[in-house]
N, C-alpha and C positions, 0 to 999 in steps of 0.2 A: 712659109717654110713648114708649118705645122701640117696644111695641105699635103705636103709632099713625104713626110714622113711615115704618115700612118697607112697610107698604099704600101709603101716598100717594104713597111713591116707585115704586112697582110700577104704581099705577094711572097715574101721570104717565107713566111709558115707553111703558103701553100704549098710551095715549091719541096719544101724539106721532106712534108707530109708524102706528096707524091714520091718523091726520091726512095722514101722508107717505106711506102709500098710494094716496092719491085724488088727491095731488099731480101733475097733470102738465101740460108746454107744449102748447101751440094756436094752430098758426100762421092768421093770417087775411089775405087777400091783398085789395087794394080792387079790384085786376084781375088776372086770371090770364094774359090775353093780349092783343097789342098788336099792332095790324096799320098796318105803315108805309107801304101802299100802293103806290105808284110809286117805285123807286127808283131813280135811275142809278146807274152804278157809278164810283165812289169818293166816292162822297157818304158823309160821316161822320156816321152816326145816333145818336140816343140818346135813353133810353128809362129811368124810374128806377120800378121795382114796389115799390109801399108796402107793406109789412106790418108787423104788428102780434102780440105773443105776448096771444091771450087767455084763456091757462091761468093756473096758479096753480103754475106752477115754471118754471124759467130754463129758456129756447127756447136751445136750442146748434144752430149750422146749422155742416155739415161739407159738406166735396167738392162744391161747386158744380161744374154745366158750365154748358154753353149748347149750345141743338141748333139 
């Protein structure tokens, strides 16, 4: 019984391991770019960009700007 144990634990890590390296986020945006056209100035705009993670591990987003 001890025989049989310490494979399936061995094969299970492997298995996990490999599983978690094909793991990864996918960001998918429904638009990348949004044109406000005419704008006077101080007119207060706003604009909200949909995305979506279509990978298969947690999307982390760091350091936003805006240009």
């Amino acid at each position: 019984m001890r025989y049989i144990i310490i494979p399936l634990i061995l094969l299970f890590s492997l298995l996990s391991t490999v599983q978690g390296a094909f793991a990864e986020p996918s960001i998918f945006f429904e638009d990348k770019t949004f044109d406000f056209g005419d704008v006077n100035q101080g007119d207060i705009l706003e604009h909200a960009f949909v995305f979506t993670n279509d990978g298969t591990d947690i999307l982390v987003i760091e350091k936003v700007t805006a240009s």
